[in-house]
C-alpha atoms as an extended CHARMM CRD file, in Angstrom:
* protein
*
       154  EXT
         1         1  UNK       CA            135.7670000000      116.4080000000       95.6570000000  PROA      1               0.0000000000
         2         2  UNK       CA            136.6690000000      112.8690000000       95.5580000000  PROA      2               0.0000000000
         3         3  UNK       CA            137.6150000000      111.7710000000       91.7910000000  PROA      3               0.0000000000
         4         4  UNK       CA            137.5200000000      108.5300000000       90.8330000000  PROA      4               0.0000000000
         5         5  UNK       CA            139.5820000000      106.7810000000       87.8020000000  PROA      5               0.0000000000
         6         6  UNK       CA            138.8300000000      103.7640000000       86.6940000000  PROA      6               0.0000000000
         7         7  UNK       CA            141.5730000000      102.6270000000       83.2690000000  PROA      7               0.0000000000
         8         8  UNK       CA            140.2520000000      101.7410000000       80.4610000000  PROA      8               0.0000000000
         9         9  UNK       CA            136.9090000000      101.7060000000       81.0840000000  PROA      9               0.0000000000
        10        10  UNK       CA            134.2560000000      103.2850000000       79.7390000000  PROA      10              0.0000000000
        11        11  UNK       CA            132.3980000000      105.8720000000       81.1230000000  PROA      11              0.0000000000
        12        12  UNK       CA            128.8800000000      103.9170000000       80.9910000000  PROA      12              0.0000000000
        13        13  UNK       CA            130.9560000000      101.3640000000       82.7360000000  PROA      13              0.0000000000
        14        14  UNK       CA            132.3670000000      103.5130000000       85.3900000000  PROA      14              0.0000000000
        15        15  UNK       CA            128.5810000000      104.7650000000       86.0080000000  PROA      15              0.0000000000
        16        16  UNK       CA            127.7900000000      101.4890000000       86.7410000000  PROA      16              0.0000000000
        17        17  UNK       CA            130.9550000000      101.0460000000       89.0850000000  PROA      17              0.0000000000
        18        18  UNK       CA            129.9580000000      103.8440000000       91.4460000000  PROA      18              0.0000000000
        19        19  UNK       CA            126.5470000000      102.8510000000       91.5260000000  PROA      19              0.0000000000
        20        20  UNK       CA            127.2030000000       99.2410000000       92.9670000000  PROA      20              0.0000000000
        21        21  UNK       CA            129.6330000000      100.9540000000       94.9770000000  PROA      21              0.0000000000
        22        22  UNK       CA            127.0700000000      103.3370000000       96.4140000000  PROA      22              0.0000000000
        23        23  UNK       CA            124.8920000000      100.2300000000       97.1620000000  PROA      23              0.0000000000
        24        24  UNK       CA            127.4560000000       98.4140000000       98.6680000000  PROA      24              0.0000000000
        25        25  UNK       CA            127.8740000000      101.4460000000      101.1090000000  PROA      25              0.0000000000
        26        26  UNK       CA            124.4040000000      101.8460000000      101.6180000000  PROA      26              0.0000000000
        27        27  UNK       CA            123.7830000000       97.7840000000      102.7510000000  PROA      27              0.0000000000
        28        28  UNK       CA            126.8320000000       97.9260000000      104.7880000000  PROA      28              0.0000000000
        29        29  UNK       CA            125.4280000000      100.8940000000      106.8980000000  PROA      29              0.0000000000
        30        30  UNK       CA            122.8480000000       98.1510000000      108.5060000000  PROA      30              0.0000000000
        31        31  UNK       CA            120.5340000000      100.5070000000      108.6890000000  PROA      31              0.0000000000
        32        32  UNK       CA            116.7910000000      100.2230000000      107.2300000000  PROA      32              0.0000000000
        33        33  UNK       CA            115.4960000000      102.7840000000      105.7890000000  PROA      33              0.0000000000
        34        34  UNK       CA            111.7890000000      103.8080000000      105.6970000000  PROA      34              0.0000000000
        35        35  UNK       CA            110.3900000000      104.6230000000      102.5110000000  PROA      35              0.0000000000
        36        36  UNK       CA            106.7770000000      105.2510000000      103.0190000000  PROA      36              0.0000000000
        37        37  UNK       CA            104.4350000000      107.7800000000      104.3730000000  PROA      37              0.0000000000
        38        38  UNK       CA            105.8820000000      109.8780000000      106.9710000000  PROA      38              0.0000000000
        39        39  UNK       CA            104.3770000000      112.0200000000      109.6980000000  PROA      39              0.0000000000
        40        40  UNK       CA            107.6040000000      114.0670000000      110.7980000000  PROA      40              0.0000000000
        41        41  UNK       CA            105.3070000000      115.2180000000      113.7920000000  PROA      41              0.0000000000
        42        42  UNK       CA            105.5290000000      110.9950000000      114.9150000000  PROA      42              0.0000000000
        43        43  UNK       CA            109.2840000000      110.9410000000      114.0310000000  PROA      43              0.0000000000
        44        44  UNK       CA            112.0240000000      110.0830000000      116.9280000000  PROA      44              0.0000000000
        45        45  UNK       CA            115.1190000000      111.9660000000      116.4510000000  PROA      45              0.0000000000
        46        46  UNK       CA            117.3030000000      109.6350000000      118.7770000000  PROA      46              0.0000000000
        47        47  UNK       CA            117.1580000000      106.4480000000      117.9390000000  PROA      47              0.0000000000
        48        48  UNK       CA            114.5780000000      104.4280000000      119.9160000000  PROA      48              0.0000000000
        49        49  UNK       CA            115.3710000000      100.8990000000      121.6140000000  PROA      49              0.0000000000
        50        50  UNK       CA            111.6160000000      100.1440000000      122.9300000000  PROA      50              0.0000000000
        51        51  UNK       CA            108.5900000000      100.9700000000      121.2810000000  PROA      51              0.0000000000
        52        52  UNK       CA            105.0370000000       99.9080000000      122.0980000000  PROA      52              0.0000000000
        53        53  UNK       CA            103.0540000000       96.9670000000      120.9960000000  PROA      53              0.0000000000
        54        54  UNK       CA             99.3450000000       98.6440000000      120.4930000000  PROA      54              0.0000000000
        55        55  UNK       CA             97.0150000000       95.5970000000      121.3870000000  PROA      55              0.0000000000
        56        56  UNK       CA             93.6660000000       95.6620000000      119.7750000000  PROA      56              0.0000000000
        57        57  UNK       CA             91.6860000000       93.1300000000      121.7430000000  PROA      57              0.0000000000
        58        58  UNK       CA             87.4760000000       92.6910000000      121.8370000000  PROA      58              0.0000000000
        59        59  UNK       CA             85.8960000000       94.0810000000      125.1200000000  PROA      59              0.0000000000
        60        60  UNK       CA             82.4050000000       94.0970000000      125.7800000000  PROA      60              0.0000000000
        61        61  UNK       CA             79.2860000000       92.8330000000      127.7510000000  PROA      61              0.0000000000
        62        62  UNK       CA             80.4830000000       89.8570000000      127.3020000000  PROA      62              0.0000000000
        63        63  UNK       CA             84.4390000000       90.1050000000      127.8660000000  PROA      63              0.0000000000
        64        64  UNK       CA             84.9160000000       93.0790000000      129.8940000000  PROA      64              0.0000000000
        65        65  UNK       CA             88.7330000000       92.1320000000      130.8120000000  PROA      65              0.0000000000
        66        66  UNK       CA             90.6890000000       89.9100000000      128.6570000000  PROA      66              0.0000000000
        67        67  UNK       CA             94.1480000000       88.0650000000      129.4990000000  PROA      67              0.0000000000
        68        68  UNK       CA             97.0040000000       88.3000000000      127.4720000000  PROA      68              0.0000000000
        69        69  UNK       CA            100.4850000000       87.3010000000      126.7020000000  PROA      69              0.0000000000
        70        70  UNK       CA            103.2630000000       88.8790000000      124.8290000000  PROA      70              0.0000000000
        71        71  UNK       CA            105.9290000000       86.4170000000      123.5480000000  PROA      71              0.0000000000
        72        72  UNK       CA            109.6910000000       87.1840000000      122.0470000000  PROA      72              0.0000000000
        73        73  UNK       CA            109.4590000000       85.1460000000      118.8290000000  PROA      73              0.0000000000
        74        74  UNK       CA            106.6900000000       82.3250000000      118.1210000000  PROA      74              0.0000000000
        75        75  UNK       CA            104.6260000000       81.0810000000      121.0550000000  PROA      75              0.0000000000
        76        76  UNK       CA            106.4010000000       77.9960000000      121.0370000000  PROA      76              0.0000000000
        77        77  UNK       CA            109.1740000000       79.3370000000      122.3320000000  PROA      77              0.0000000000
        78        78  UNK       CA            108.1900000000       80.0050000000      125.0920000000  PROA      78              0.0000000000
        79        79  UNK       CA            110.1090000000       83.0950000000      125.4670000000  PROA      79              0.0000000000
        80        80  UNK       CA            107.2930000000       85.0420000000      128.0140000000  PROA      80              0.0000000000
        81        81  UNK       CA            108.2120000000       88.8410000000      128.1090000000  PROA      81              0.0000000000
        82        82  UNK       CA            104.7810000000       90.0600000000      129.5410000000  PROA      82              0.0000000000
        83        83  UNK       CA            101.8930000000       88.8190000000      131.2430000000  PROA      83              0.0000000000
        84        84  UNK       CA             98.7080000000       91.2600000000      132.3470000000  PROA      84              0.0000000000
        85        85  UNK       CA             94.6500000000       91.8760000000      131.7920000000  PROA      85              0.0000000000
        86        86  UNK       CA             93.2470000000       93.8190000000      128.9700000000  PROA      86              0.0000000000
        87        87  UNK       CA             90.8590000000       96.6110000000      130.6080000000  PROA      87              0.0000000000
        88        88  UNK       CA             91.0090000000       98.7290000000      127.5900000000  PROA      88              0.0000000000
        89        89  UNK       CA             91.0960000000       98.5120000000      123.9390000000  PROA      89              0.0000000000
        90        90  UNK       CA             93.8550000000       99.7700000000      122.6370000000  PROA      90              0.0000000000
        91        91  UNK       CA             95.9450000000       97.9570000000      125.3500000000  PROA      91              0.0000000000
        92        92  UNK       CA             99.7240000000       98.8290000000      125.4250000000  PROA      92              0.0000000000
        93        93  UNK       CA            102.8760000000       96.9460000000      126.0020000000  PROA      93              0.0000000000
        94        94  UNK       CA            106.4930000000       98.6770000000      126.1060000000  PROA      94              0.0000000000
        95        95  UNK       CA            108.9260000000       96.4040000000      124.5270000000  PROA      95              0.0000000000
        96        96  UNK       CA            112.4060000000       95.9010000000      122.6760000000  PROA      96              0.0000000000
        97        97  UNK       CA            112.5090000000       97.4220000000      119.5180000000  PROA      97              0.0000000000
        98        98  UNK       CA            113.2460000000       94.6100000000      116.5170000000  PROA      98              0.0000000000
        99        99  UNK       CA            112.3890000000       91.5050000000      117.4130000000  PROA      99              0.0000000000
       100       100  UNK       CA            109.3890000000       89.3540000000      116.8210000000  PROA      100             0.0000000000
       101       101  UNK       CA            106.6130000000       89.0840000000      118.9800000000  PROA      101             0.0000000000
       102       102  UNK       CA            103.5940000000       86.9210000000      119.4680000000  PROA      102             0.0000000000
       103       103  UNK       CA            100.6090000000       87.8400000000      121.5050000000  PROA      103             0.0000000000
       104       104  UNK       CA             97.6730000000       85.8000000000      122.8930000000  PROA      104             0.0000000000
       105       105  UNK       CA             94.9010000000       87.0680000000      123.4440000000  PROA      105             0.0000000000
       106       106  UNK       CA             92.8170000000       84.5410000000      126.2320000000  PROA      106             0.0000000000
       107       107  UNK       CA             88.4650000000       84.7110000000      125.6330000000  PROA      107             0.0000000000
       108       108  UNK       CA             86.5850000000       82.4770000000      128.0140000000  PROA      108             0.0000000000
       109       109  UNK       CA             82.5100000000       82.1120000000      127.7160000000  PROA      109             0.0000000000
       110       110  UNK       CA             80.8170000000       79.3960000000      130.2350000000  PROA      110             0.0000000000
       111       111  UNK       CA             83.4100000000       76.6200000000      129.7930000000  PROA      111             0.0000000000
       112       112  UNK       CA             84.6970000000       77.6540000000      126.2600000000  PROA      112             0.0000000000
       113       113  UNK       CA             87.7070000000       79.3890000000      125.9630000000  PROA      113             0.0000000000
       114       114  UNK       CA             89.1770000000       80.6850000000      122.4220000000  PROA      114             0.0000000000
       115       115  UNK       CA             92.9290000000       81.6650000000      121.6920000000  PROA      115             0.0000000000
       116       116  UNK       CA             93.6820000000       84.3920000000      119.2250000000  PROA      116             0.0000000000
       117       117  UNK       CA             97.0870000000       84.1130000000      118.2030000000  PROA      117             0.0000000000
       118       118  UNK       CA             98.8630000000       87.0090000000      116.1880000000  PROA      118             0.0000000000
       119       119  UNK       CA            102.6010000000       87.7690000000      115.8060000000  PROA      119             0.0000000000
       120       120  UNK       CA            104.4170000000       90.6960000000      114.8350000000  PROA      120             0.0000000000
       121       121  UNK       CA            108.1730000000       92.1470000000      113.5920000000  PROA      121             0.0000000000
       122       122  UNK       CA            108.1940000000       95.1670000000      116.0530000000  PROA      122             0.0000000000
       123       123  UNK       CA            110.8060000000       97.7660000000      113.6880000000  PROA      123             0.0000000000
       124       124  UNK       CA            112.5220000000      101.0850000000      114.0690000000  PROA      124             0.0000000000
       125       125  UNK       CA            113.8210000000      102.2730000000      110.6810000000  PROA      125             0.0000000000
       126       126  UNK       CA            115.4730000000      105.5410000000      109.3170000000  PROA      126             0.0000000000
       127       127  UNK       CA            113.9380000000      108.1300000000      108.0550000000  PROA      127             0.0000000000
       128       128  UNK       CA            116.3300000000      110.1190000000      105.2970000000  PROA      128             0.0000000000
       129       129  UNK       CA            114.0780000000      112.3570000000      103.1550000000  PROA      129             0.0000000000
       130       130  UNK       CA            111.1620000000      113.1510000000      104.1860000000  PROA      130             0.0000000000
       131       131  UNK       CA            111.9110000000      115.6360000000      107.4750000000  PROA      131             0.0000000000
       132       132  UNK       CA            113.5450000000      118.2840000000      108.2560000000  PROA      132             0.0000000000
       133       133  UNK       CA            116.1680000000      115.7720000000      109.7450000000  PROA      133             0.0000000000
       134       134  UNK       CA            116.9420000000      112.0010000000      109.7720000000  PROA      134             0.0000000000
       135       135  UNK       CA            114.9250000000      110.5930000000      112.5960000000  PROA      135             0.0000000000
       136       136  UNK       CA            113.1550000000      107.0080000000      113.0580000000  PROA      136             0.0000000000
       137       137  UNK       CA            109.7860000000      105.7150000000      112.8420000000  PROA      137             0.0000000000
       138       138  UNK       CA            108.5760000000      102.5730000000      114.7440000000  PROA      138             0.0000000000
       139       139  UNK       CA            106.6690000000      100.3680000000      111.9500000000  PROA      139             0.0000000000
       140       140  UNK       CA            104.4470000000       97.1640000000      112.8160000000  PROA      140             0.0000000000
       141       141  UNK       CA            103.3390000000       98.2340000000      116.4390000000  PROA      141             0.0000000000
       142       142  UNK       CA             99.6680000000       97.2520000000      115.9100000000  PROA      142             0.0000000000
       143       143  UNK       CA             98.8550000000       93.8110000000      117.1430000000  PROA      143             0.0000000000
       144       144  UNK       CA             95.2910000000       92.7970000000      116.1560000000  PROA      144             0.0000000000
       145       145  UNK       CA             94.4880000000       89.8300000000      118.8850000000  PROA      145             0.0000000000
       146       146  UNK       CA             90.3360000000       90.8240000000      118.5360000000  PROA      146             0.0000000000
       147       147  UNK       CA             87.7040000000       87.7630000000      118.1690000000  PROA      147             0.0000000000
       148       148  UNK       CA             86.7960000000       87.8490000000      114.2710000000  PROA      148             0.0000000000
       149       149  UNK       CA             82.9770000000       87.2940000000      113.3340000000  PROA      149             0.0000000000
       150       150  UNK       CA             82.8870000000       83.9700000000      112.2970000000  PROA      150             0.0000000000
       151       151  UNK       CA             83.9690000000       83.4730000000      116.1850000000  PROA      151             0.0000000000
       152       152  UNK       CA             81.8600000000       85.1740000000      118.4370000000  PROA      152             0.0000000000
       153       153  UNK       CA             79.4570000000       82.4100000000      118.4580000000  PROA      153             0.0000000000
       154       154  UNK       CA             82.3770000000       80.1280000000      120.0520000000  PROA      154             0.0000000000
């Protein structure tokens, strides 16, 4: 048992010590930890380095296939990471694990075509206390790059 003395302070005071020092340790670990809702049964016990994006895009009679683009950071940046069709809705893309991503969705009618932008922060973080284990949980997968009502008219 570690024992910590701490002169002439009192012992409200020393309390208080150990906590900050507690947070210190914790912040210094660089981990995040996840503090919602946990499915343990969806919970990686190695730590993963790619996850998937899960692309919700708007197929139908109309738009059976629909191009899109994935982007590291904004789509200014021009940082391309993957290129394909959409054939089905949800559409998934397997990509590095915290980072930022952008995708754009492409919806052409006649000679109209309409851009729906949407950007994510793609994160693993550490599960502590709510399995049987620590493990990880991938947060802000789903990417919703679907034409919205006031839209489908374009």
């Amino acid at each position: 048992m570690i024992r910590f003395h701490f002169p002439r302070c009192s012992g409200t005071l020393q309390v208080l010590m150990l906590l900050l020092l507690a947070l210190i340790a914790a912040v210094a670990c660089n981990e995040k930890i996840y503090t919602g809702d946990v499915n343990c049964d969806e919970c990686y016990t190695e730590k993963p380095e790619k996850a998937d994006l899960v692309l919700e895009v708007t197929l139908n009679n109309i738009f059976t296939v629909v191009p899109i683009e994935v982007f590291e950071g904004e789509v200014e940046d021009n940082q391309l990471v993957y290129s394909d069709t959409a054939y089905a809705s949800p559409f998934f893309v397997y990509v590095p694990a915290n980072k930022k991503y952008t995708v754009k969705a492409t919806y052409r009618k006649d000679e109209k075509t309409l851009h729906v932008i949407n950007t994510t922060k793609l994160k693993v973080l550490l599960v502590t206390d709510a399995c049987d284990e620590n493990c990880y949980v991938i947060e802000n997968e789903n990417v919703d790059v679907q034409i919205k009502d006031e839209f489908k008219d374009f």
